[in-house]
VOVEXSE-887072 format. One record per residue (C-alpha): residue in one letter; x, y, z. Coordinates in steps of 0.2 Angstrom, whole numbers, padded with zeros to 4 digits, always signed. Layout:
REM VOVEXSE-887072
AXYZ ...
END
This chain:
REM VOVEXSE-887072
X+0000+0000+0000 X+0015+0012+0004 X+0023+0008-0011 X+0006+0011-0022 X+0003+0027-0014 X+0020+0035-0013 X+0021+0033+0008 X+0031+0025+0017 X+0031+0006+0025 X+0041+0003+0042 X+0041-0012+0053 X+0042-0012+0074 X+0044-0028+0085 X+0043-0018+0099 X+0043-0002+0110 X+0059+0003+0104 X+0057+0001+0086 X+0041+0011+0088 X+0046+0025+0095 X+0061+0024+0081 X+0049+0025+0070 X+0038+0039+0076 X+0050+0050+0077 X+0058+0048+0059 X+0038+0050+0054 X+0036+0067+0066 X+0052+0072+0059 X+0048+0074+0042 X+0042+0092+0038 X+0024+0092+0026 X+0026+0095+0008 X+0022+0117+0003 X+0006+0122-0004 X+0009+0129-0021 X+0010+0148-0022 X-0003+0157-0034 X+0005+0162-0049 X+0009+0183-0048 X-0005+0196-0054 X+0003+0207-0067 X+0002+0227-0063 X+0001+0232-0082 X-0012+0227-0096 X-0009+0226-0113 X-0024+0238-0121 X-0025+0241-0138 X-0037+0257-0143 X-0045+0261-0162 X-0056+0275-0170 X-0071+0272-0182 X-0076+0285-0198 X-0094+0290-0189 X-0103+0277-0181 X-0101+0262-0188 X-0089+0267-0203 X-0071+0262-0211 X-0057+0260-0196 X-0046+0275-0196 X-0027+0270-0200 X-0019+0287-0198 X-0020+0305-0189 X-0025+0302-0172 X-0018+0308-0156 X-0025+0297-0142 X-0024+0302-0125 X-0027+0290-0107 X-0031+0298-0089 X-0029+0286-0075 X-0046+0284-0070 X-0044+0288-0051 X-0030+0302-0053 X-0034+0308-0069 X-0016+0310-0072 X-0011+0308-0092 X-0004+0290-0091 X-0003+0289-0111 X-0001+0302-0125 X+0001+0294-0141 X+0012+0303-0159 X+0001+0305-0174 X-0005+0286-0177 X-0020+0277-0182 X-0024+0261-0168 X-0013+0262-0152 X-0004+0247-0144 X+0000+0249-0127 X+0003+0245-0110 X-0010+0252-0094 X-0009+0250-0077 X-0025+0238-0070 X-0041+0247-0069 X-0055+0259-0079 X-0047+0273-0086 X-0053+0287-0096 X-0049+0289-0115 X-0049+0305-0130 X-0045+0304-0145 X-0042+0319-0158 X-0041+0318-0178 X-0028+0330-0183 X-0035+0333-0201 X-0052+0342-0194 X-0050+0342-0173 X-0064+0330-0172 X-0064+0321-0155 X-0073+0306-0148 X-0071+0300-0128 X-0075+0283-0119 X-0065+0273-0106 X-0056+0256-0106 X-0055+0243-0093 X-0039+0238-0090 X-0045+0224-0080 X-0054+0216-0092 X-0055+0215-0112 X-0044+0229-0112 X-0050+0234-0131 X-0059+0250-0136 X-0065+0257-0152 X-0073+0274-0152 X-0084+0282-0167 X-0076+0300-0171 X-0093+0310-0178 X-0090+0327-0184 X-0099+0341-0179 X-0102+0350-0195 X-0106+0368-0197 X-0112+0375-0213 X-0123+0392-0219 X-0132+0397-0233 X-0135+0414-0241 X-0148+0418-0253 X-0159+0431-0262 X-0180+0430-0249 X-0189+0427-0269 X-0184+0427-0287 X-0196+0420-0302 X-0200+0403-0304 X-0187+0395-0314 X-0174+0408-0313 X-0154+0405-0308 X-0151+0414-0290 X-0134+0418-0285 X-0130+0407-0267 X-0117+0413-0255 X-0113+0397-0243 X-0099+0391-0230 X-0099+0372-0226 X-0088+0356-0224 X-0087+0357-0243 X-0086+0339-0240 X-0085+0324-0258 X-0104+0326-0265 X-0111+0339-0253 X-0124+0352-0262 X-0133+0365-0263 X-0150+0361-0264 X-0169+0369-0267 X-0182+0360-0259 X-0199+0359-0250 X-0196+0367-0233 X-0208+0346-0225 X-0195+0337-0237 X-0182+0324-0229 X-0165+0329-0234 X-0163+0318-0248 X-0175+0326-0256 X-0176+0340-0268 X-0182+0351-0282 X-0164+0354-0290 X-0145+0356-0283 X-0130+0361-0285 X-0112+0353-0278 X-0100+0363-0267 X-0086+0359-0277 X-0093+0372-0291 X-0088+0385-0281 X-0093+0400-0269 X-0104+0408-0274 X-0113+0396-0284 X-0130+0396-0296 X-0143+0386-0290 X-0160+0385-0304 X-0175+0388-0294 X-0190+0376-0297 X-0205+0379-0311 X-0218+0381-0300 X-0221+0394-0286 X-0220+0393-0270 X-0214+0392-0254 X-0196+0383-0253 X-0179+0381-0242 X-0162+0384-0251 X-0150+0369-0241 X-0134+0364-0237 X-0135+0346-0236 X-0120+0334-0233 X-0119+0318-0243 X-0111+0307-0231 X-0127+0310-0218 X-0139+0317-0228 X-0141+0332-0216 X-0146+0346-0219 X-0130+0359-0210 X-0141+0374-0214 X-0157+0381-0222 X-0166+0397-0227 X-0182+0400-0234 X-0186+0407-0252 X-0202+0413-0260 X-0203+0405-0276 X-0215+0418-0288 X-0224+0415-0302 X-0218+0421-0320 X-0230+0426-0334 X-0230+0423-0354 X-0238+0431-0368 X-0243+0424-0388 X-0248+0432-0402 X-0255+0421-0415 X-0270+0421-0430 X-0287+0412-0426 X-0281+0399-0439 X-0268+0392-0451 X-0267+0381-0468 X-0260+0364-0462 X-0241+0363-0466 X-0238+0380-0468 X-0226+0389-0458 X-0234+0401-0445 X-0224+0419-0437 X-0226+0420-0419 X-0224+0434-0409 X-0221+0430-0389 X-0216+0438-0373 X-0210+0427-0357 X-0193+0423-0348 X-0186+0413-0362 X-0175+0404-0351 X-0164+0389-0358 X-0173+0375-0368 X-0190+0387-0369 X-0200+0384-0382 X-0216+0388-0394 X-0225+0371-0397 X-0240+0367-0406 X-0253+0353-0399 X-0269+0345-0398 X-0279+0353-0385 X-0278+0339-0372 X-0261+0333-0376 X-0248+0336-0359 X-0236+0350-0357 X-0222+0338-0366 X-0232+0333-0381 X-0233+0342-0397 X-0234+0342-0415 X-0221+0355-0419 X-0210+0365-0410 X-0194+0378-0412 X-0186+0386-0396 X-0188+0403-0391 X-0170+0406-0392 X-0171+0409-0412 X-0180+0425-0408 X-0196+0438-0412 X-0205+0433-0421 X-0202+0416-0425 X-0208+0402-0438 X-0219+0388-0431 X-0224+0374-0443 X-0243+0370-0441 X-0248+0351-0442 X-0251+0342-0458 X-0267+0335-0452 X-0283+0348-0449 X-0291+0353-0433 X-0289+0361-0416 X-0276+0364-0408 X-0267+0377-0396 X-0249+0385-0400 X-0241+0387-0382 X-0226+0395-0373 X-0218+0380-0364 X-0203+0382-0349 X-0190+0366-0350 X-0190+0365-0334 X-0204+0353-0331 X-0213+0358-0347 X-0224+0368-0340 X-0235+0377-0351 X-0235+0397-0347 X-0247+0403-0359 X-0258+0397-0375 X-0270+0401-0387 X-0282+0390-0395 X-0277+0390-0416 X-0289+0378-0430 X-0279+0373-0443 X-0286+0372-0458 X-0286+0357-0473 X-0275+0362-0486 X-0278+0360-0506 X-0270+0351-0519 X-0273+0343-0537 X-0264+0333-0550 X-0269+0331-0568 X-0258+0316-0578 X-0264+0306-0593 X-0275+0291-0590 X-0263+0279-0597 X-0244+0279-0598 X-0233+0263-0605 X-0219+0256-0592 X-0202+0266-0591 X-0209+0282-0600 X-0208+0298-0593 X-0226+0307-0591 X-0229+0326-0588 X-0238+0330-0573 X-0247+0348-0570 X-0251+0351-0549 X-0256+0363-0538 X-0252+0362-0520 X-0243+0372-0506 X-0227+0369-0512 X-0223+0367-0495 X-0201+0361-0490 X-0199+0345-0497 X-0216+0342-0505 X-0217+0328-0521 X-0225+0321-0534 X-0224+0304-0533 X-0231+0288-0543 X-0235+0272-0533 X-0247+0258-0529 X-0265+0262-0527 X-0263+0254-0508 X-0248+0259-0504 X-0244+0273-0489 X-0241+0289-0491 X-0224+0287-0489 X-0221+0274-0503 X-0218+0275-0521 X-0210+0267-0537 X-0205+0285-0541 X-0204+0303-0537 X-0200+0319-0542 X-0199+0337-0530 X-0213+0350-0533 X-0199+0365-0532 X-0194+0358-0551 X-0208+0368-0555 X-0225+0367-0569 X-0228+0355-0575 X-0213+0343-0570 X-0207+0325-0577 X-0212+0310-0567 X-0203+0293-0573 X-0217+0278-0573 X-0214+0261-0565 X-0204+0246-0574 X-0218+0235-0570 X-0237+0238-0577 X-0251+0240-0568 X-0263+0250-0560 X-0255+0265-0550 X-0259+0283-0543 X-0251+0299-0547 X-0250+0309-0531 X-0247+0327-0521 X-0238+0321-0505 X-0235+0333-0492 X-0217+0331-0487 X-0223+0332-0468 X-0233+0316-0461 X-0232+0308-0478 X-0248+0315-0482 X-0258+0314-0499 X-0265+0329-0503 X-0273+0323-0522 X-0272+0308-0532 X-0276+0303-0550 X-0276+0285-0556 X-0265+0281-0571 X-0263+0263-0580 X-0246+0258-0584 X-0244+0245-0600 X-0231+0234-0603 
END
């Protein structure tokens, strides 16, 4: 048993061997407990900064700073760095952090007992202002004096003064410069001119701006031959990308038959529809082609004829009398009794003048000889002609 459990086996006959024994036994000292292994007085602690809350880790210009948490004594200043590594005495102790580029801070504290990790969100308070004309006419460009971050992406913006600060009527970056030209929205109204940052979406600053309506004028007859070109006198802002439309009554802002921009002047040439009817002529702003004045305008059906022989054999040239508008690009053209408007064996231009030569078709058969007006392909008369072999 001794020997199984590490002890020791000793024999006494008698009284002497006993007490021999006994006192080799009382004279053997008990083995030491084992010592508990030493606490360390320092921790190592490492500490790191975040772009805002919850953004990219920063790798480089921050000054970090420790105070002992009972003292308050600076334990730790760190150079120009990114994350620190260090050492820190045992406990909870207070830590800042600057970003050299901006002066930004954040503050927390670090147990030095325990994980000994930090990581603090830097966020930037940003300051920005906005200086602005109080109203200027709907869709006009206003001069706006602003100081801000001038941060990647930030703006300028116009917008509703209940609208979240995404949102917005039209903007301008930052990085076009101070002062900068900000257009102004087509309708009137009540609006804030902002300075909102990218990265948050904030709005730094705001002032209001009255948004005031603008006016337009036309001058135009009662009605007009379809096709022909009508002169238009106007009056409104004539801001860039305005311009004089034609349309059917009911048609939206964006819609129209014909249109030339106001840029080309007083008056200018506005080319009536090919079909007849009603319809308005209107002074339309680019900017969400809104419609700033019209005037209601019928156009009228336009008249043409054509006289050929009855009969012409295949591959001849025929001559071929007309009246017509004579409009730009008008023709005489010979082709398939049901064929469009827009297609033909042959043609000829009217501007060659009275009466003008028409080539036939190669092949014979029945065919019209047609007045085509140049614009929407439309016949104007038409006079069947037989072609022979």
């Amino acid at each position: 048993m001794a020997k199984a459990t590490g002890g020791r086996f000793l024999e006494a006959d008698d009284a002497a061997e006993l007490r021999d024994a006994l006192s080799q036994v009382s004279a053997e000292k008990p083995a030491p407990e084992p010592k508990a292994a030493p606490v360390p007085e320092m921790v190592e602690a490492i500490l790191k900064a975040t772009d805002q809350d919850g953004g990219p880790l920063i790798k480089k210009g921050l000054i970090w700073t420790v105070r002992h948490g009972v003292t308050g004594k600076v334990i730790y200043t760190s150079d120009e760095t990114g994350t620190a590594q260090l050492e820190l005495p045992r406990g909870v102790h207070d830590v800042s952090v600057r970003r050299v580029s901006d002066g930004a801070t954040a503050d927390g504290q670090i147990d030095a007992g325990g994980n000994a990790r930090l990581t603090l969100p830097i966020v930037v308070e940003l300051t920005a202002s906005v200086k602005a004309p109080d109203s200027a006419a709907a869709g006009s460009k206003i001069r706006v004096t602003w100081q801000g971050p001038d941060e990647k992406n930030d703006y300028i913006a116009v917008a509703k003064p209940d609208s979240p600060g995404n949102k917005y009527e039209n903007y301008a970056y930052t990085v076009r410069g101070n002062p900068l030209e900000l257009l102004l929205p087509a309708g009137a109204g009540g609006y804030e001119i902002r300075y909102v940052n990218h990265k948050t979406k904030t709005v730094l600053a705001r002032r209001a701006i009255g948004v005031t309506d603008i006016q337009a004028t036309l001058d135009v007859p009662a009605t007009a031959v379809a096709g022909s070109m009508l002169a238009v006198n106007w009056a409104g802002p004539d801001y860039n990308n305005d311009y004089i439309s034609v349309a059917k009554i009911d048609a939206a802002g964006n819609k129209y038959a014909n249109y030339t921009y106001t840029k080309k002047g007083h008056p200018l040439q506005l080319l009536m529809p090919d079909e007849p009817g009603d319809y308005e002529v209107r002074y339309i702003q680019h900017q969400g082609a809104t419609v700033l004045a019209q005037e209601p305008i019928k156009v009228t059906a336009v008249k043409a004829s054509v006289e050929a022989p009855g009969t012409a054999a295949a591959g001849s040239t025929v001559k071929v009398s007309w009246t017509g508008p004579d409009y730009k690009g008008d023709y005489i053209s010979v082709a398939k009794v049901d064929a469009a408007g827009n297609k033909y064996a042959n043609y000829t231009y009217t501007k060659k003048g009275q009466p003008l030569q028409l080539l036939m078709p190669a092949e014979a058969g029945d065919y019209e000889v047609r007045y085509i007006q140049n614009q929407g392909g439309t016949v104007l008369a038409r006079k069947t002609i037989t072609v022979s072999p």
